[in-house]
N, C-alpha and C positions, 0 to 999 in steps of 0.2 A: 619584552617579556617581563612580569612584574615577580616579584618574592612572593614566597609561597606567607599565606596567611601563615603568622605565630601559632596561632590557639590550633590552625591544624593540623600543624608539624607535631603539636603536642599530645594531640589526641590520637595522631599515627603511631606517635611513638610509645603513648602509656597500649594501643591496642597491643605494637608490635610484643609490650614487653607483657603484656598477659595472656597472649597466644604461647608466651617461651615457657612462663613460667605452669601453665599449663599443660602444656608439653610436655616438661620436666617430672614433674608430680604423676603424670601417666606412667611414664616411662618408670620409677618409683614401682609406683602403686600396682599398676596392673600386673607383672608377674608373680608378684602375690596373691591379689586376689584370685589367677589364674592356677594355684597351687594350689589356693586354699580348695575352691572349688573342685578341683581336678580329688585331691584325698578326702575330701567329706562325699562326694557321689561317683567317683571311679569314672567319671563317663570322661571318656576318648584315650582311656585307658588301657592296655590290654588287659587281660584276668591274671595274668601269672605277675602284673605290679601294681593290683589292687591294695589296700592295708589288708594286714594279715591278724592284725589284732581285732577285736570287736568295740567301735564306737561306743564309749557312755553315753545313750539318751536320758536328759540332757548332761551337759560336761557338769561336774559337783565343784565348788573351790574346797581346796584341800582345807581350809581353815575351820571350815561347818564341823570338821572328825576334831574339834577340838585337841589338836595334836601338843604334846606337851616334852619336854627333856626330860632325863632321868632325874637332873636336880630341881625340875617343877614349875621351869618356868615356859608360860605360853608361847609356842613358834610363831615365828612370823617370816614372809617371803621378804629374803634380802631384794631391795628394787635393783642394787649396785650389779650384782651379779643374776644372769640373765640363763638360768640351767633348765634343760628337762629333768627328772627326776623317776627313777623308779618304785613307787612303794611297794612295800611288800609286808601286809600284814602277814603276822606269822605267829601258831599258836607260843607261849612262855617257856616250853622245855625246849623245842623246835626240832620236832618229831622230823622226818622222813621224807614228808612234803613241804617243809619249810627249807629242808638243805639242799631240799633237789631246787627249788626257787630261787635261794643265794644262793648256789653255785650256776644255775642257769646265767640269771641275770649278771653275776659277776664276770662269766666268758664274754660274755655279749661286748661288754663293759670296757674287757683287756682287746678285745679285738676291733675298738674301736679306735686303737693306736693314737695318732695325733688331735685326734679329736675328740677324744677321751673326758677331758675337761668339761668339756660341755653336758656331762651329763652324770647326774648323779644318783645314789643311790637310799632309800630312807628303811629299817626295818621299823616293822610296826608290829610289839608284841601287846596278845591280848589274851584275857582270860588270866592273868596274875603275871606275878614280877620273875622277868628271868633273875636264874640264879647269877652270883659273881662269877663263875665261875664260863658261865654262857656268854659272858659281857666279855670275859675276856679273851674267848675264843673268837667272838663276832671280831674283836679288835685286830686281833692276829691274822686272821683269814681273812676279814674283808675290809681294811683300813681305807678311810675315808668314811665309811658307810656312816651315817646320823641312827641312831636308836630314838625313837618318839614311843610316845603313850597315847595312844588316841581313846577320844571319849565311847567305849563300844557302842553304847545307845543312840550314840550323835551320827557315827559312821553307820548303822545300822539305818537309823530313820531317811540319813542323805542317801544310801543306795537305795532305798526302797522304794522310791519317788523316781527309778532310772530302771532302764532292761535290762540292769544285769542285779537286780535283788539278790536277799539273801545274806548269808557270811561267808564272805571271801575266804577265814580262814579253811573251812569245812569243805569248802569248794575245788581251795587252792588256786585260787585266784589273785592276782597282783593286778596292777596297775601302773601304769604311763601318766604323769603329769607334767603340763606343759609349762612355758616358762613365763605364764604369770598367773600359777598357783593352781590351775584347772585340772581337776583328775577327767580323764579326755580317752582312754582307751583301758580296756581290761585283756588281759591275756588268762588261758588257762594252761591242765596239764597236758593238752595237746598240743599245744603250742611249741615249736621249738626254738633251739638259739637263732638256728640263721633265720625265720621270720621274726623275728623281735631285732635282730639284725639290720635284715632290710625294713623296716619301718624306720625305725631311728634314724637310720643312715640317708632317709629318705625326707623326714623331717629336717633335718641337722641341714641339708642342702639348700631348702625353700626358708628357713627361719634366719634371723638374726641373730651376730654374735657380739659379743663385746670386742 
């Protein structure tokens, strides 16, 4: 009985090791791609765990709304830290339908207990400067929260190019952005806590965490 040829011991063994390493990457990749799939088209779904919120066609990057700090300097998506985000444009005095929004989104937020972290929340005032006096209520009530400036004409031109046009503030409309920078779902005033709830919580599951 002779030795097995060198070259095809070698050739066995780079197949065997990119059949694993293929493998590997499947195993990876595919129940993601299986989640993405399954929450952009619902199919093998049942209807009572479809998304609850309304898909942005197409997703906008958050950066187009020219988003800015109070001290004026340009946002930018930390790469380090990997969050969903809530915006919430909301007119400058933050009238009726804005409190009902941060306080919606804020339950949402506290009853997401240990996994809380993962998801944050942005106001976006527009139509003039809140008072100090608003800054310092947002601070007290809803700590943590970012305040931005966004450019209204920028945010206005980027929804307008998507199905959900219009001004979100008039609307009362917020938004869902994923975690690399994608504004990806709109919510309205129909919308309640526990479907904003279960979407996140639903995300949070199929997405990556640091």
């Amino acid at each position: 009985m002779t030795d097995q040829d060198p070259n095809e011991r070698q050739r066995r063994f780079k197949r065997r090791g990119q059949i694993t390493a293929i493998g590997l990457m499947t195993v990876v990749a595919l129940p993601m791609l299986i989640a993405y799939v399954l929450f952009q088209t619902g199919v093998g779904i049942p209807d009572g765990q479809v998304n609850q919120g309304e898909l942005l066609d197409p997703p906008q990057r958050f950066t187009q709304w020219q988003p800015e700090t109070l001290a004026g300097e340009a946002w930018t998506l930390d790469p380090e830290q990997k969050r969903w985000r809530y915006v919430i444009p909301v007119d400058a005095e933050c009238g009726e339908r804005c409190q009902t929004n941060l306080y919606l989104t804020r339950q949402v937020h506290v009853r997401l207990a240990d996994k809380a972290y993962r998801v944050k929340r942005i106001i976006l005032p527009v139509g003039g400067e809140p008072s100090d006096a608003l800054l310092e209520q947002w601070r007290e009530e809803h700590p943590g929260t970012e305040v931005l400036r966004p450019d209204m004409a920028a945010m206005m031109a980027s929804l307008a190019d998507t199905n959900l046009p219009g001004n979100p503030v008039s609307e009362g409309r917020y938004f869902l952005m994923d975690q690399e920078g994608f504004v990806m779902m709109g919510y309205g005033p129909d919308h309640t806590g526990n479907q904003l709830l279960k979407d996140i919580k639903r995300l949070l599951r199929y997405s990556y965490e640091d």
